[in-house]
PyMOL Python script that loads the backbone (N, CA, C, O; Angstrom):
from pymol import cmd

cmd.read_pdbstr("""\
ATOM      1  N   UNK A   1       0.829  -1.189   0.000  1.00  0.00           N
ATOM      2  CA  UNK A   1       0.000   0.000   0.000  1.00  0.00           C
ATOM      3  C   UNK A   1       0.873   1.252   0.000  1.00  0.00           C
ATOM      4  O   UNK A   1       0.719   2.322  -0.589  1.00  0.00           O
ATOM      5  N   UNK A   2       1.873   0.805   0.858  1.00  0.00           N
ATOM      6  CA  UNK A   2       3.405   2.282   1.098  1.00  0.00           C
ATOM      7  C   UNK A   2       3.978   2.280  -0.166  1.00  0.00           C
ATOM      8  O   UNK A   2       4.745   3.159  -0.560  1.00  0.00           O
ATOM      9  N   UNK A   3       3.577   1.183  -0.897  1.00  0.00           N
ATOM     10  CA  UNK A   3       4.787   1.508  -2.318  1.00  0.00           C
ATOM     11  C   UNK A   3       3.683   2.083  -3.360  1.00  0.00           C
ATOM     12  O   UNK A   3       3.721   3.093  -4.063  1.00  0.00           O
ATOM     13  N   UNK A   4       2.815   1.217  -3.230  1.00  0.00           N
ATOM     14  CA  UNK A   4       1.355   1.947  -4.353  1.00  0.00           C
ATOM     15  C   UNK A   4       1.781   3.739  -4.164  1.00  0.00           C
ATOM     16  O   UNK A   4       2.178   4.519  -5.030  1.00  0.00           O
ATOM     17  N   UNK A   5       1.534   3.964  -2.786  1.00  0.00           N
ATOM     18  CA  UNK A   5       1.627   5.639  -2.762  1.00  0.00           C
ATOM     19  C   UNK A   5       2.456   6.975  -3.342  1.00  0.00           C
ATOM     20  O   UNK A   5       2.313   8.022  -3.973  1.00  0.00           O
ATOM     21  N   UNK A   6       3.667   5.935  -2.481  1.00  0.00           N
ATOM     22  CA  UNK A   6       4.875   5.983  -2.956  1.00  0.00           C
ATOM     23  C   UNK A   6       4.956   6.435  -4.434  1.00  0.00           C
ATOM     24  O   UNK A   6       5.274   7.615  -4.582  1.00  0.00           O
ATOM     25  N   UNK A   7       4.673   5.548  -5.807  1.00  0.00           N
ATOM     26  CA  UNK A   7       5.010   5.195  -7.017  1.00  0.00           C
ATOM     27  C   UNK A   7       3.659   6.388  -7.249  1.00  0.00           C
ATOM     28  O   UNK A   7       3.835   7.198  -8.159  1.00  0.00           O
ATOM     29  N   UNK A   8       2.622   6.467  -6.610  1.00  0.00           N
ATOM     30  CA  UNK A   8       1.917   7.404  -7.673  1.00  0.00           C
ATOM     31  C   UNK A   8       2.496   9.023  -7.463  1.00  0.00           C
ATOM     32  O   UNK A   8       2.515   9.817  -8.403  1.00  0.00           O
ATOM     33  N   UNK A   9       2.891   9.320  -6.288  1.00  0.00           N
ATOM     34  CA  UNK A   9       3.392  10.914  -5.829  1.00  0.00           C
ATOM     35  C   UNK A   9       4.581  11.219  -6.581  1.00  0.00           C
ATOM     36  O   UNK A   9       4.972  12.358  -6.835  1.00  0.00           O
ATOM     37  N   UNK A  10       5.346   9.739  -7.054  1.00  0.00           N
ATOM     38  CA  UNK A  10       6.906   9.785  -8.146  1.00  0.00           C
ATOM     39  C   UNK A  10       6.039  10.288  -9.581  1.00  0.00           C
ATOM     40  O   UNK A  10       6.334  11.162 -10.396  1.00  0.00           O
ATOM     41  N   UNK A  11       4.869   9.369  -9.524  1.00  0.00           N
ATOM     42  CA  UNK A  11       4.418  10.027 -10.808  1.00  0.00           C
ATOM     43  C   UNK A  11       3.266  10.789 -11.486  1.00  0.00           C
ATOM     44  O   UNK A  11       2.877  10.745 -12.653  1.00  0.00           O
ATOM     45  N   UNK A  12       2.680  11.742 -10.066  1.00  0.00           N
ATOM     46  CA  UNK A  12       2.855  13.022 -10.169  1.00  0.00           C
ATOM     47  C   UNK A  12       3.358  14.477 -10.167  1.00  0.00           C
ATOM     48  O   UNK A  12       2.922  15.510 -10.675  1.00  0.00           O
ATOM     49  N   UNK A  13       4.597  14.144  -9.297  1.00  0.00           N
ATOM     50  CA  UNK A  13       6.024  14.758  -9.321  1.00  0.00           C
ATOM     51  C   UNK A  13       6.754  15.234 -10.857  1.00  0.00           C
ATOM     52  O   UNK A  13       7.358  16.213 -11.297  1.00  0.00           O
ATOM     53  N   UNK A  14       6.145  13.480 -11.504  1.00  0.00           N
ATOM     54  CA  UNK A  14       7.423  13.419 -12.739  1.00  0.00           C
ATOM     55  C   UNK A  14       6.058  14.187 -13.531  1.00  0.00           C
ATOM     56  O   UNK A  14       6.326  15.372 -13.726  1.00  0.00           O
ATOM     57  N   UNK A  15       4.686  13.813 -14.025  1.00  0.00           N
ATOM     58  CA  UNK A  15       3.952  14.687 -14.509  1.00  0.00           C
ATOM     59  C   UNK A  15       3.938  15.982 -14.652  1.00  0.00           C
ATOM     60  O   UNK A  15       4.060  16.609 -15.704  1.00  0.00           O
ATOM     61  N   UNK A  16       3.774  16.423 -13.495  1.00  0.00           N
ATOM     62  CA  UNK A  16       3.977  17.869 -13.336  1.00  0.00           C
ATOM     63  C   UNK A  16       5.335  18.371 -13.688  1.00  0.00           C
ATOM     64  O   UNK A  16       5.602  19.540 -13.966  1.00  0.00           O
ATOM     65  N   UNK A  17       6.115  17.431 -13.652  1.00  0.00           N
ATOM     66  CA  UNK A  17       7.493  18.654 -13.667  1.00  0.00           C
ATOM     67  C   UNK A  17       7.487  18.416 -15.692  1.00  0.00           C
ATOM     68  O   UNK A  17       7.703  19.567 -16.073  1.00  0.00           O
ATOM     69  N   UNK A  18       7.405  17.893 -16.443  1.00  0.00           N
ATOM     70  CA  UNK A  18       6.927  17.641 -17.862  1.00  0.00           C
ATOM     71  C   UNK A  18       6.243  18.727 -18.362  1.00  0.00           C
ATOM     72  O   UNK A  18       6.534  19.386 -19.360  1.00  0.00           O
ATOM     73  N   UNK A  19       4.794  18.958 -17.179  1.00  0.00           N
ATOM     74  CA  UNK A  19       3.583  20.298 -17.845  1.00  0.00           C
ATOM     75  C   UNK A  19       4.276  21.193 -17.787  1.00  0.00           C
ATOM     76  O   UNK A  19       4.146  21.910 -18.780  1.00  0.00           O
ATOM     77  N   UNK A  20       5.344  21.714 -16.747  1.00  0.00           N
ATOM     78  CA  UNK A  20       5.851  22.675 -16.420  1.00  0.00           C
ATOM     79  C   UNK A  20       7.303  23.403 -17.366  1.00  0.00           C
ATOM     80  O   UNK A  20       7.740  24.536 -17.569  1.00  0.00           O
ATOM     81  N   UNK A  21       7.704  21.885 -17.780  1.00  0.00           N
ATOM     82  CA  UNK A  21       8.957  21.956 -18.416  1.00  0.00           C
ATOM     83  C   UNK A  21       8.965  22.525 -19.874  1.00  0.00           C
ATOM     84  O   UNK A  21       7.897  23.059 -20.174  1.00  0.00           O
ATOM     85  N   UNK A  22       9.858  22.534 -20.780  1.00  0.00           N
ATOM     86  CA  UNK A  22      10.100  23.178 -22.331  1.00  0.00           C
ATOM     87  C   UNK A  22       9.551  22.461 -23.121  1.00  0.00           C
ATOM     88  O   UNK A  22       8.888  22.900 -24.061  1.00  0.00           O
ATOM     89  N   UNK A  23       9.753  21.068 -22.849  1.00  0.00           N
ATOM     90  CA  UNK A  23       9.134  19.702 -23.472  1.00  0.00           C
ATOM     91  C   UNK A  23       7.794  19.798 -23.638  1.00  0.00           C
ATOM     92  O   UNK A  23       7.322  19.286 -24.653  1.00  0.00           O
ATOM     93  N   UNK A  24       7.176  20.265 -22.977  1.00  0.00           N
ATOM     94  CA  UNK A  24       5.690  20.526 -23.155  1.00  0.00           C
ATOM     95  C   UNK A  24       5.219  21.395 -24.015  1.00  0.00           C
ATOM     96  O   UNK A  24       4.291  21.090 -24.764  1.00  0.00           O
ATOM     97  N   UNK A  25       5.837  22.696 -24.028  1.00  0.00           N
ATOM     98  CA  UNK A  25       5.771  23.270 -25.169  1.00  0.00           C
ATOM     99  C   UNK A  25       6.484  23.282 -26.231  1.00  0.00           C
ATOM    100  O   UNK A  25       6.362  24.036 -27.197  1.00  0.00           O
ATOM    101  N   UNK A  26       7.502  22.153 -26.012  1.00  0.00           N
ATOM    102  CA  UNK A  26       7.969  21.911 -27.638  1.00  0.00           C
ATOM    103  C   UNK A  26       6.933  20.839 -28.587  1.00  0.00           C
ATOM    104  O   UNK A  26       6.914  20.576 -29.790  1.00  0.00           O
ATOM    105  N   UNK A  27       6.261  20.461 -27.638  1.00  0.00           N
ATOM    106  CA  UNK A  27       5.053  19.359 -27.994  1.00  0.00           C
ATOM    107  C   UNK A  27       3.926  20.220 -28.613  1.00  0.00           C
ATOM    108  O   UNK A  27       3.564  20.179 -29.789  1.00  0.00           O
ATOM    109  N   UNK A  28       3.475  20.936 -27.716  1.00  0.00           N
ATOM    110  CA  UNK A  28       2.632  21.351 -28.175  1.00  0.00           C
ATOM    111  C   UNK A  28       2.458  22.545 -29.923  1.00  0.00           C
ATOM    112  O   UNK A  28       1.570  22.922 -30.687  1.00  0.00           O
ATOM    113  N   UNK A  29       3.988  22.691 -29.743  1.00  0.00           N
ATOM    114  CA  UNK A  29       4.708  23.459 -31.308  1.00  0.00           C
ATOM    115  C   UNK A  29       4.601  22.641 -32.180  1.00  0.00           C
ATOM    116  O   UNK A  29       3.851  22.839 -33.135  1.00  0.00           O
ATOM    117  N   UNK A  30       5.316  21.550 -32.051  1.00  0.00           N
ATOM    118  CA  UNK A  30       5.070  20.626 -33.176  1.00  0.00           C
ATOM    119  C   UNK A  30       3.891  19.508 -33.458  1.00  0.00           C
ATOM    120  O   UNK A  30       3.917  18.650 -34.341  1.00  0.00           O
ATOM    121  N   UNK A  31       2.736  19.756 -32.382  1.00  0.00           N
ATOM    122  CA  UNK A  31       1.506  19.576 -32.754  1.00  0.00           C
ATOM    123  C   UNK A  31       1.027  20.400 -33.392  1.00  0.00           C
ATOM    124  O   UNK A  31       0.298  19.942 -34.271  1.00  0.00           O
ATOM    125  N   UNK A  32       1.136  22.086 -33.347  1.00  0.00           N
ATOM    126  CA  UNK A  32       0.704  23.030 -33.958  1.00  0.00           C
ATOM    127  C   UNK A  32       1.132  23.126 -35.298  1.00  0.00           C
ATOM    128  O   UNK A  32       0.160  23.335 -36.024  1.00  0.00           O
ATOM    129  N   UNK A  33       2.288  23.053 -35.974  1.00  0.00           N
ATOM    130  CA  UNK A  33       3.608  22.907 -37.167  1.00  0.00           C
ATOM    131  C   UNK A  33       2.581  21.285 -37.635  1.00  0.00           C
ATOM    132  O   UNK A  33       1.762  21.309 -38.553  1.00  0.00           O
ATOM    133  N   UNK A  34       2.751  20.521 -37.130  1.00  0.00           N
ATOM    134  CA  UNK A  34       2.276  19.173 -38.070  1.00  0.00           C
ATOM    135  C   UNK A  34       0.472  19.512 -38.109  1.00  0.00           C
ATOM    136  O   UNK A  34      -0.107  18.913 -39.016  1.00  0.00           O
ATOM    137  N   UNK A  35       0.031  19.955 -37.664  1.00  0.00           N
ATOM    138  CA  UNK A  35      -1.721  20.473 -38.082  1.00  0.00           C
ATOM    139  C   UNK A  35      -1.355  21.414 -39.291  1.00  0.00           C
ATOM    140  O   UNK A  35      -1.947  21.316 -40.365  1.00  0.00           O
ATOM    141  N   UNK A  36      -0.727  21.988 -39.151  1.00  0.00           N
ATOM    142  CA  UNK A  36      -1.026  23.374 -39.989  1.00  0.00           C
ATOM    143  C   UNK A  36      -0.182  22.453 -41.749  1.00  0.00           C
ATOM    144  O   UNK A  36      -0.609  22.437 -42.903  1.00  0.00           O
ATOM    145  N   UNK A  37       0.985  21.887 -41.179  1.00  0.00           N
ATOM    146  CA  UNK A  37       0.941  21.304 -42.941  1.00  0.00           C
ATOM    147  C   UNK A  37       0.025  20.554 -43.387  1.00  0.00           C
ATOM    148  O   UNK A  37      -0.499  20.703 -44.491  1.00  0.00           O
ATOM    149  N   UNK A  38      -0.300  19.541 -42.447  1.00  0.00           N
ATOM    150  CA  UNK A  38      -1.407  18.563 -43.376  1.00  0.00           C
ATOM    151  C   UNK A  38      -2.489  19.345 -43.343  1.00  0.00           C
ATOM    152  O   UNK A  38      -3.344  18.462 -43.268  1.00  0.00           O
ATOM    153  N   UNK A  39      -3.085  20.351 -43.344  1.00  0.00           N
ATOM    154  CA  UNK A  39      -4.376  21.265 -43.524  1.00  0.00           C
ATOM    155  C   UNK A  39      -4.211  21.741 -45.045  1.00  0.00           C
ATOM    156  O   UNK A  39      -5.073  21.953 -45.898  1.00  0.00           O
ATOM    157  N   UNK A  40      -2.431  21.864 -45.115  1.00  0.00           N
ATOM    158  CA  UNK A  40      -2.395  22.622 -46.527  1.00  0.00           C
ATOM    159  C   UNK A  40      -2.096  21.628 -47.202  1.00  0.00           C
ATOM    160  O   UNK A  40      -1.390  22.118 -48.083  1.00  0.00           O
ATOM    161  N   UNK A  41      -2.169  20.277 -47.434  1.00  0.00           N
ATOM    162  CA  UNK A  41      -1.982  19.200 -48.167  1.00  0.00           C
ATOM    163  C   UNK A  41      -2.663  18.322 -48.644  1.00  0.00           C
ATOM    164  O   UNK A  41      -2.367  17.263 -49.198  1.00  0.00           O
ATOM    165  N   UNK A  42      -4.136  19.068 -48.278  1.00  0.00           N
ATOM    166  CA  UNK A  42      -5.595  18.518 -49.297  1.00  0.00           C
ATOM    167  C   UNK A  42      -5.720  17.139 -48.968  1.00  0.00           C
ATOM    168  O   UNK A  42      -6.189  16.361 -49.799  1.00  0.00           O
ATOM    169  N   UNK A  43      -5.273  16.670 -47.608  1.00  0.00           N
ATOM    170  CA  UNK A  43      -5.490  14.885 -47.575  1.00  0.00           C
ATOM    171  C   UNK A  43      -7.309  14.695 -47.634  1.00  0.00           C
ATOM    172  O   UNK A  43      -8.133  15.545 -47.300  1.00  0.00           O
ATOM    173  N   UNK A  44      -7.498  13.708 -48.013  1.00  0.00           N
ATOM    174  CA  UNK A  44      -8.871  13.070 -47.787  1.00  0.00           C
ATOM    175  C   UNK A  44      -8.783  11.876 -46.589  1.00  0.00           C
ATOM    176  O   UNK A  44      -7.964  10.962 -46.497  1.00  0.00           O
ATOM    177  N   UNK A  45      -9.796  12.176 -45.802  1.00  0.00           N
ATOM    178  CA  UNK A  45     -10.230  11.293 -44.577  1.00  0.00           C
ATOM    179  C   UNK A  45     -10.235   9.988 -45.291  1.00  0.00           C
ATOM    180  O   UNK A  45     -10.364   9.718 -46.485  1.00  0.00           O
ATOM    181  N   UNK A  46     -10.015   9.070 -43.971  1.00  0.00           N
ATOM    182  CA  UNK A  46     -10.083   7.446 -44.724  1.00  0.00           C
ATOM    183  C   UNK A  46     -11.097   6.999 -45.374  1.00  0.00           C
ATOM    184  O   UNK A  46     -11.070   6.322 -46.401  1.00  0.00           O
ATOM    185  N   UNK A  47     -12.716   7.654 -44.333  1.00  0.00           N
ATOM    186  CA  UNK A  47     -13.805   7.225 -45.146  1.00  0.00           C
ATOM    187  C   UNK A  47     -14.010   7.829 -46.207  1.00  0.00           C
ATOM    188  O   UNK A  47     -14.715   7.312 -47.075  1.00  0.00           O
ATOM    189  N   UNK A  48     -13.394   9.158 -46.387  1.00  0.00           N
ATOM    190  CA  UNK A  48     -13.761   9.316 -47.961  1.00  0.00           C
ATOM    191  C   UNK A  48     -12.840   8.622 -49.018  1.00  0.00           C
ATOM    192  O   UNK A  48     -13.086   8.256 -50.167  1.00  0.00           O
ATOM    193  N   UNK A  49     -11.796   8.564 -48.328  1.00  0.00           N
ATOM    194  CA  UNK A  49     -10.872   7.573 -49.329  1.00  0.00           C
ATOM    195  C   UNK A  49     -12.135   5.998 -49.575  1.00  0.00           C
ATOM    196  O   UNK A  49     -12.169   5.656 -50.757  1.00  0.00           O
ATOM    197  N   UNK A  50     -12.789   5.385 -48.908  1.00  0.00           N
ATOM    198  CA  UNK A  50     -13.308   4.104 -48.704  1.00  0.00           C
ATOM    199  C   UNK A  50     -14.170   4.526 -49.741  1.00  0.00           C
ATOM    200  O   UNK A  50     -13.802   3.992 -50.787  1.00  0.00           O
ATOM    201  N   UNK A  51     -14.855   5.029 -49.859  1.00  0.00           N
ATOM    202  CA  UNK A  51     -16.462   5.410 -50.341  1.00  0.00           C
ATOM    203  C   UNK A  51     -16.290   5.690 -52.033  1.00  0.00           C
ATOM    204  O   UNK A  51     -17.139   5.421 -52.883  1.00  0.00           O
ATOM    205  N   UNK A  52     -15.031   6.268 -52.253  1.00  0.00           N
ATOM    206  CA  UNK A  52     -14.431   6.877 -53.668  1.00  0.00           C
ATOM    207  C   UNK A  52     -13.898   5.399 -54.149  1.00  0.00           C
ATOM    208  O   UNK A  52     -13.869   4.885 -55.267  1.00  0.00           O
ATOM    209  N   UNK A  53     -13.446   4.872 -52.730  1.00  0.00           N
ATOM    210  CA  UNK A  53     -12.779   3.047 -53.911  1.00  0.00           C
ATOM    211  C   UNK A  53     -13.856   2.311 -54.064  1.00  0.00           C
ATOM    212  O   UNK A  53     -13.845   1.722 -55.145  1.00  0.00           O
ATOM    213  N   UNK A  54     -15.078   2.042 -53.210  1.00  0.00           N
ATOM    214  CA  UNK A  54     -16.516   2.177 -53.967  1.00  0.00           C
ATOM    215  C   UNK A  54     -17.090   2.218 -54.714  1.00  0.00           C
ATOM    216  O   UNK A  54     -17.404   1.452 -55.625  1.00  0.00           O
ATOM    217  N   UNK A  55     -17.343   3.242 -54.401  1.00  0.00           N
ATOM    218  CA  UNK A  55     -17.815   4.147 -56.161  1.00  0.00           C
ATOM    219  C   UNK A  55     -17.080   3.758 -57.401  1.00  0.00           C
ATOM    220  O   UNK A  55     -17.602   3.769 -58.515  1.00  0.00           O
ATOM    221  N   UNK A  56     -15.795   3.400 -57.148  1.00  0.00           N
ATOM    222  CA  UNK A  56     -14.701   3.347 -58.269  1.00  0.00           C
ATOM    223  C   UNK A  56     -14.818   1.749 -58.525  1.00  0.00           C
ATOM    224  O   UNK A  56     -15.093   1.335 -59.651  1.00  0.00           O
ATOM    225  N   UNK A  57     -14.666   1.142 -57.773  1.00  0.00           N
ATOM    226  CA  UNK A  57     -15.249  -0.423 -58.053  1.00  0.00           C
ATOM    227  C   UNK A  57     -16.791  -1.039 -59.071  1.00  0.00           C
ATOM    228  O   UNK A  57     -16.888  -1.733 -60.083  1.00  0.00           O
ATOM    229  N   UNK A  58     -17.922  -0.277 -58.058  1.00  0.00           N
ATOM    230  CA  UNK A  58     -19.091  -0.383 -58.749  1.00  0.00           C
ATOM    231  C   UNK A  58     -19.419  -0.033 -60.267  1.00  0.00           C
ATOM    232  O   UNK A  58     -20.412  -0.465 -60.854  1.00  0.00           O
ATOM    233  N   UNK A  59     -18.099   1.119 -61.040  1.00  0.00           N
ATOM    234  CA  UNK A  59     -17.606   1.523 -62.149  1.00  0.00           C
ATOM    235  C   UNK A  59     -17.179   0.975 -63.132  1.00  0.00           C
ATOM    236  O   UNK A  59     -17.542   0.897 -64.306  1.00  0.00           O
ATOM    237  N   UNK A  60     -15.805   0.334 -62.149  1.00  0.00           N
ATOM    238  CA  UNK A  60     -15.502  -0.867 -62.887  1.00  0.00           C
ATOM    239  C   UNK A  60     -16.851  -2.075 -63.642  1.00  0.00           C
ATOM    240  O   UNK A  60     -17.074  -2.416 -64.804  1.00  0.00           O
ATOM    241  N   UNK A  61     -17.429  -2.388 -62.478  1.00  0.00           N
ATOM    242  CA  UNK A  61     -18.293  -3.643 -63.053  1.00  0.00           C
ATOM    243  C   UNK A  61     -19.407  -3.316 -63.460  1.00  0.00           C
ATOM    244  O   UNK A  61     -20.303  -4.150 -63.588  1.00  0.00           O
ATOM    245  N   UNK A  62     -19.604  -1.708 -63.815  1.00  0.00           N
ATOM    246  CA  UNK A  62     -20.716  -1.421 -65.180  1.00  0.00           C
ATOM    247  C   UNK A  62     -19.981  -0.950 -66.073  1.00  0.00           C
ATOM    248  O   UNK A  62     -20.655  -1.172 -67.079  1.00  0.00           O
ATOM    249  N   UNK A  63     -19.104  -0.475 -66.392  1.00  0.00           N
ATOM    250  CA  UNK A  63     -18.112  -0.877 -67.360  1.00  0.00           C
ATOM    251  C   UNK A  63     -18.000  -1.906 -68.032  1.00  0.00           C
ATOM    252  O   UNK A  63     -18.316  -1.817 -69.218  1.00  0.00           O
ATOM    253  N   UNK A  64     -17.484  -3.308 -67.472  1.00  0.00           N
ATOM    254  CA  UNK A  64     -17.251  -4.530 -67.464  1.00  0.00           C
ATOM    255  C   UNK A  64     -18.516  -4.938 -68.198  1.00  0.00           C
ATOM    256  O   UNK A  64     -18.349  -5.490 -69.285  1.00  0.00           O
ATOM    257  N   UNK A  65     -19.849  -4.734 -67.736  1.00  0.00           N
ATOM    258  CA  UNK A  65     -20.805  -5.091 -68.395  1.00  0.00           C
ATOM    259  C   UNK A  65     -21.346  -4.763 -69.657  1.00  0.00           C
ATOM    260  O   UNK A  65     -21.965  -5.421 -70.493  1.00  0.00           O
ATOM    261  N   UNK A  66     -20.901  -3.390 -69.588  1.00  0.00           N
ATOM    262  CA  UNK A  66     -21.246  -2.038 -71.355  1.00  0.00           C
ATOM    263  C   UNK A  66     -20.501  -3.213 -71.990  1.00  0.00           C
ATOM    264  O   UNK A  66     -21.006  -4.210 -72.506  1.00  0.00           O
ATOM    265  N   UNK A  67     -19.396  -2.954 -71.877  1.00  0.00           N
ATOM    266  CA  UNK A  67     -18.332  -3.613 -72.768  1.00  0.00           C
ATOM    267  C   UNK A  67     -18.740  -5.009 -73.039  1.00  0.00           C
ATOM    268  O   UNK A  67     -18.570  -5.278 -74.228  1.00  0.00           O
ATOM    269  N   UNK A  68     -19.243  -6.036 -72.313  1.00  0.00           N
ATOM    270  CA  UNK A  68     -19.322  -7.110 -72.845  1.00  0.00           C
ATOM    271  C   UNK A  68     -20.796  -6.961 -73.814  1.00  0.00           C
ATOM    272  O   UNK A  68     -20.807  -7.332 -74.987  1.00  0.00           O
ATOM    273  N   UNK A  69     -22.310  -6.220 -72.967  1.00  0.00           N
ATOM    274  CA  UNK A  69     -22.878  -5.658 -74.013  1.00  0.00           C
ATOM    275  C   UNK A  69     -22.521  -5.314 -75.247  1.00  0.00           C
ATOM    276  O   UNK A  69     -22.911  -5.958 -76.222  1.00  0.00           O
ATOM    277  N   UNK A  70     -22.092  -4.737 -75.301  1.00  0.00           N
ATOM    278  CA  UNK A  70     -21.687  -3.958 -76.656  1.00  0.00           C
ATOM    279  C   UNK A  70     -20.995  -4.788 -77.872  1.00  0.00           C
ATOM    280  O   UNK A  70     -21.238  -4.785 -79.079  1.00  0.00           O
ATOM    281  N   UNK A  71     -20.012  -5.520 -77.071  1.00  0.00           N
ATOM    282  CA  UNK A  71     -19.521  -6.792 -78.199  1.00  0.00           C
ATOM    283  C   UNK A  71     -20.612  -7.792 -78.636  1.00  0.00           C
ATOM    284  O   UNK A  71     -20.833  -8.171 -79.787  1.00  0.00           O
ATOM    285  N   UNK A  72     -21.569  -8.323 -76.949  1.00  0.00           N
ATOM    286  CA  UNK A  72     -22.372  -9.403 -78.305  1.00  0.00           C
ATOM    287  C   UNK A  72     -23.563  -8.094 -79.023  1.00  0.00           C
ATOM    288  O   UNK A  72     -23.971  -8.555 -80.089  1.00  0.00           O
ATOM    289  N   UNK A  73     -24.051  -7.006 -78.820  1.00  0.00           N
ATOM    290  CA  UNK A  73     -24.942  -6.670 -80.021  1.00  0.00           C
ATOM    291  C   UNK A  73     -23.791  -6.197 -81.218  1.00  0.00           C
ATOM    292  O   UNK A  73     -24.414  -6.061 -82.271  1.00  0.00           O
ATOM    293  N   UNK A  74     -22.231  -5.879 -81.431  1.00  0.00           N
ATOM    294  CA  UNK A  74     -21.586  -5.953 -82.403  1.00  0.00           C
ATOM    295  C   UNK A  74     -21.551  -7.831 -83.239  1.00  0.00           C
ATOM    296  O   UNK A  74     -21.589  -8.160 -84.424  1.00  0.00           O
ATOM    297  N   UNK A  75     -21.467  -8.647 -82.000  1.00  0.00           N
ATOM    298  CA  UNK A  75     -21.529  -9.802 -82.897  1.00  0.00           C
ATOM    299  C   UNK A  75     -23.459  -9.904 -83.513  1.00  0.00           C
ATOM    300  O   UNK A  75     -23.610  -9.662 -84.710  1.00  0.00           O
ATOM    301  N   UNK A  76     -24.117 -10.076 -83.093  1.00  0.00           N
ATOM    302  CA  UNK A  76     -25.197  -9.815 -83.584  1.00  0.00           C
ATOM    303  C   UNK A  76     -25.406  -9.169 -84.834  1.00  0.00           C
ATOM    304  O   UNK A  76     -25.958  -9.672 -85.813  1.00  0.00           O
ATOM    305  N   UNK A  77     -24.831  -7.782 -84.722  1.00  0.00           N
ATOM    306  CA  UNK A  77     -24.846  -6.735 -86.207  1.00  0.00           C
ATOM    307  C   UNK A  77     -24.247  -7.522 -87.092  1.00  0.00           C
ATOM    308  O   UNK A  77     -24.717  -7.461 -88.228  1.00  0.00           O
ATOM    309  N   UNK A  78     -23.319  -8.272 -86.914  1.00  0.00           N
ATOM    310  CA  UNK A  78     -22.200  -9.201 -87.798  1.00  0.00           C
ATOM    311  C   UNK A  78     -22.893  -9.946 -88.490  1.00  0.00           C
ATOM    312  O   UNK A  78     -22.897 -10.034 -89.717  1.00  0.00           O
ATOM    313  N   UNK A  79     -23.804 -10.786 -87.373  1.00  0.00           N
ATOM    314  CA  UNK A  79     -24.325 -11.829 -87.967  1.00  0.00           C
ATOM    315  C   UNK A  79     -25.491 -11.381 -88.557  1.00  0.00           C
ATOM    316  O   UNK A  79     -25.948 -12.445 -88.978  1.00  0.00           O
ATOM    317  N   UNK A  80     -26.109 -10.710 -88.804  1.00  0.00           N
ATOM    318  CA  UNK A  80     -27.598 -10.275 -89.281  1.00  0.00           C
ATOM    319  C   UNK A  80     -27.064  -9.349 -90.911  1.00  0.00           C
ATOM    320  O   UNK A  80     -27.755  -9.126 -91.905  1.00  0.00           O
ATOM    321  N   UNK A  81     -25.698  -9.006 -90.662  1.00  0.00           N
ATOM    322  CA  UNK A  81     -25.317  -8.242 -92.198  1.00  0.00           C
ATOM    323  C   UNK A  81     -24.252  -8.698 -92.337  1.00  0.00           C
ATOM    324  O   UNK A  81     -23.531  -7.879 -91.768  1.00  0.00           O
ATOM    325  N   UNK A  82     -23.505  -9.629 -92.795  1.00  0.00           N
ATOM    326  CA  UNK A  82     -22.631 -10.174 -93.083  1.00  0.00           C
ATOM    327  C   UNK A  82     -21.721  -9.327 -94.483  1.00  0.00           C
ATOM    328  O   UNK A  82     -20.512  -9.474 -94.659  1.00  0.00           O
ATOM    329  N   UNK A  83     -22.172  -8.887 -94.925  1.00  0.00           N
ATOM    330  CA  UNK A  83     -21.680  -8.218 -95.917  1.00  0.00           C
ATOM    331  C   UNK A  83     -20.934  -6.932 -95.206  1.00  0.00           C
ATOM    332  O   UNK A  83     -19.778  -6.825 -95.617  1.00  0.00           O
ATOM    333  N   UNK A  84     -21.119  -6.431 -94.724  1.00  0.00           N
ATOM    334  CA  UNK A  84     -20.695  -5.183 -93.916  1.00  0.00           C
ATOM    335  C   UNK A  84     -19.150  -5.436 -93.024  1.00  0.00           C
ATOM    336  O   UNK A  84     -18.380  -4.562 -92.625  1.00  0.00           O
ATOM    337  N   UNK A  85     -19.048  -6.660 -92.909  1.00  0.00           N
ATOM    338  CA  UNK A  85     -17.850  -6.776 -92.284  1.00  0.00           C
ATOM    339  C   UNK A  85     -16.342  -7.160 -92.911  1.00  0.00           C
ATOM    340  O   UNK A  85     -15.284  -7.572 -92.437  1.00  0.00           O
ATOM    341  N   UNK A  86     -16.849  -6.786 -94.273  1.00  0.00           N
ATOM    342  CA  UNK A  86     -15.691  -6.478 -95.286  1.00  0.00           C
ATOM    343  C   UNK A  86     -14.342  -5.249 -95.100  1.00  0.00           C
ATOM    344  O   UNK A  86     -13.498  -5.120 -95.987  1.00  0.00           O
TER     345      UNK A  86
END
""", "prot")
cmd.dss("prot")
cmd.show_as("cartoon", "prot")
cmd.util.cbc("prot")
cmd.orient("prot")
């Protein structure tokens, strides 16, 4: 129980002397410095990254489908005018 006490007053001692210290505000600088570039670096959030590979998928496979459309009514045209594919 004497050491429990002990160990937490070491580490509010060591806490406080951290809030108090340079370190704290060198932290808090280069939290400020790393916000301010990625603000100017146009990132997209993960879920919008998720939602755009989505969208971009579901694209793909109506795509995928035009395209195979489109070849059998070209084979079709083929076969119904045969002359034309001279």
């Amino acid at each position: 129980m004497l050491k429990d006490k002990f160990f937490d007053e070491i580490s509010n001692k060591f806490s406080e002397a951290i809030a108090a210290s340079p370190a704290k505000d060198i932290e808090k600088n280069v939290r400020a410095m790393m916000g301010s570039a990625f603000s100017k670096m146009d990132l997209v959030t993960r879920e919008e990254f998720e939602i755009q590979q989505e969208v971009l998928a579901r694209t793909r496979e109506t795509l995928t489908q035009m395209e195979a459309r489109v070849t059998e009514l070209e084979m079709r045209l083929q076969t119904n005018n045969p002359q034309d594919g001279i």
